[in-house]
C-alpha positions in Angstrom: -10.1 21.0 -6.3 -11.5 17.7 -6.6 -11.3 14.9 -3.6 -9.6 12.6 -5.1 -6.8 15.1 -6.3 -6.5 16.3 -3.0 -5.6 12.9 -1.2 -3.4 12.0 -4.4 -1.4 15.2 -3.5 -1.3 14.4 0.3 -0.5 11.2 -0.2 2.7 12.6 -2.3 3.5 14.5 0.7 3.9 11.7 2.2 6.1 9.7 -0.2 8.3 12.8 -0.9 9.2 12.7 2.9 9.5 9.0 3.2 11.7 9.4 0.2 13.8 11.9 2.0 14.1 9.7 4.6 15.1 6.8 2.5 17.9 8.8 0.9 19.3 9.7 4.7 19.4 6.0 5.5 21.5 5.5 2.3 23.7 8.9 3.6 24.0 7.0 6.3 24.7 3.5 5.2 27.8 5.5 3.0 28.9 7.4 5.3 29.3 4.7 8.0 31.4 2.9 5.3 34.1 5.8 5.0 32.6 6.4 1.6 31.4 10.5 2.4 31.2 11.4 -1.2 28.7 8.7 -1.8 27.0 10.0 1.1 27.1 13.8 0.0 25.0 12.7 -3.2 22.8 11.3 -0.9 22.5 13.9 1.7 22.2 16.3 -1.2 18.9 14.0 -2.4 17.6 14.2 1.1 17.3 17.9 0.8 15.8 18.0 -2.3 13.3 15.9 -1.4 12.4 17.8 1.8 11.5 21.1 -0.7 9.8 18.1 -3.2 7.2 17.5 0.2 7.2 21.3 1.0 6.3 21.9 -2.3 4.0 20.0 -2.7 2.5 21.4 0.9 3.0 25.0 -0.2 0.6 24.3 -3.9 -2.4 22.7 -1.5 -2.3 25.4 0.7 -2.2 28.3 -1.7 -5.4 26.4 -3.4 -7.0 26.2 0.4 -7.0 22.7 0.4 -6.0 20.6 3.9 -2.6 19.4 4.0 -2.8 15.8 5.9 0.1 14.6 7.1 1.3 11.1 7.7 3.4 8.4 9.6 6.4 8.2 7.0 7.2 5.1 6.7 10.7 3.5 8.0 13.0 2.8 5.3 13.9 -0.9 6.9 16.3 -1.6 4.2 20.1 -2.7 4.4 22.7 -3.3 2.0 25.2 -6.1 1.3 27.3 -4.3 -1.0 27.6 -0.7 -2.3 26.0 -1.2 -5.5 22.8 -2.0 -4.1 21.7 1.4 -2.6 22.5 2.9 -5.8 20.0 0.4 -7.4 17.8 1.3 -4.5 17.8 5.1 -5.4 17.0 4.1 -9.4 14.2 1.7 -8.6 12.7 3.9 -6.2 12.9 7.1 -8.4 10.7 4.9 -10.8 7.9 4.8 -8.1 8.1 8.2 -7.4 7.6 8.9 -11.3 4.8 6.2 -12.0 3.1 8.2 -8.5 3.5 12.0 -10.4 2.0 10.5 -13.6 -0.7 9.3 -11.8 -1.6 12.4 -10.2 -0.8 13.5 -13.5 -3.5 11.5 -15.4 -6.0 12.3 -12.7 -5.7 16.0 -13.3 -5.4 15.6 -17.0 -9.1 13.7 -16.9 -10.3 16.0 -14.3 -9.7 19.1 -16.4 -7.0 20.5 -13.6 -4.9 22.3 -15.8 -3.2 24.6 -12.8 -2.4 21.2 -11.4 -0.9 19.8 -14.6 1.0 23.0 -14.8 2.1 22.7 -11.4 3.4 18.9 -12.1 4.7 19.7 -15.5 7.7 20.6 -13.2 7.9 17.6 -11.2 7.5 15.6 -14.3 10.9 16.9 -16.1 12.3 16.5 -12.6 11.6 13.0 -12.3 13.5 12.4 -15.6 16.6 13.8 -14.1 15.8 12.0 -10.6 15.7 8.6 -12.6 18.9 9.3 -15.0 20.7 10.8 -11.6 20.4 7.6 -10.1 20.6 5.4 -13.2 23.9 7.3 -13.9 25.3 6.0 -10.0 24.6 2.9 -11.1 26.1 2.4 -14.2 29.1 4.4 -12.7 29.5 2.3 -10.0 29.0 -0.8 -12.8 32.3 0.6 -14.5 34.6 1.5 -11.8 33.3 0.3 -8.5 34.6 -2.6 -8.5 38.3 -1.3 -8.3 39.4 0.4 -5.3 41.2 3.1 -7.1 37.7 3.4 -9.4 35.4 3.6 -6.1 37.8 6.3 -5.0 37.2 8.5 -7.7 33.7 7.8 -7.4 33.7 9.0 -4.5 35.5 12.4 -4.5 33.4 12.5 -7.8 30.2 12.8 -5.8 31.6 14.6 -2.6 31.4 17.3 -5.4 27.7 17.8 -5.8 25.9 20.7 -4.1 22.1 21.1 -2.5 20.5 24.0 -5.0 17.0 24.8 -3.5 14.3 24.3 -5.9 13.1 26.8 -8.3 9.5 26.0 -8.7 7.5 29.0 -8.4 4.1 28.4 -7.3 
């Protein structure tokens, strides 16, 4: 596997886990507000994540490649209001995506089809990720603003439940 390719996949490591850390700041920053179903959607996103970096891990390992670890970042963010970790969530899900389709386009030019077969997963994931948290937002848009609307909201999203991924590598 080429150089190149091989940091572009570390460095995902790396922004899977800070983004799994990110998502258990927002847990938190729910949660500390009495809103626990907010913070179950986001606990939930924490542990996919986690198996996003592992999986990532697991793929440069079964191609022998080093897996390089790094510093994951601090989130360092806070919120005024409970609309703006929601927003949080959607613009960061656009990174994540526009960082896939990078290592995306890198494979496609280098010829790495079992790497593009390997993202072809991540990239039909991102689409959910980015509608998942587009969805929160425009939910929140709607009814958030009411008490009895937030409420539902969040026993809405005290619903949702980890599923391990299902990527086979």
């Amino acid at each position: 596997m080429d150089k190149e390719l091989v940091k572009l996949l570390n460095d995902q490591i790396n922004m899977e886990w800070y983004s799994a850390y990110f998502y258990l700041d927002i847990c938190s920053y729910y949660t500390d507000a009495n809103l626990n179903g907010f913070g179950n959607w986001f606990n939930v996103q924490t542990q996919e994540e986690r198996d996003h970096a592992m999986l990532f891990i697991k793929y440069l390992l079964n191609n022998s490649e080093k897996v390089i670890l790094q510093d994951v970042k601090a989130p360092n963010v806070s919120f005024t209001n409970f609309r703006e970790p929601a927003v949080a969530a959607f613009e960061h899900e656009k990174k994540v995506t526009a960082s896939i389709n990078n290592i995306y386009a890198v494979a496609y030019f280098q010829k790495d089809f079992r790497t593009m077969q390997f993202l072809d997963w991540f990239v039909k994931e991102q689409g959910e990720e980015e509608k998942n948290t587009e969805d929160i937002v425009k939910k929140y848009d709607m009814f958030g603003n009411d008490a009895r609307g937030l409420y539902l909201l969040d026993a809405e999203f005290a619903t949702r439940i980890y599923t391990p991924a299902s990527l086979v590598i």
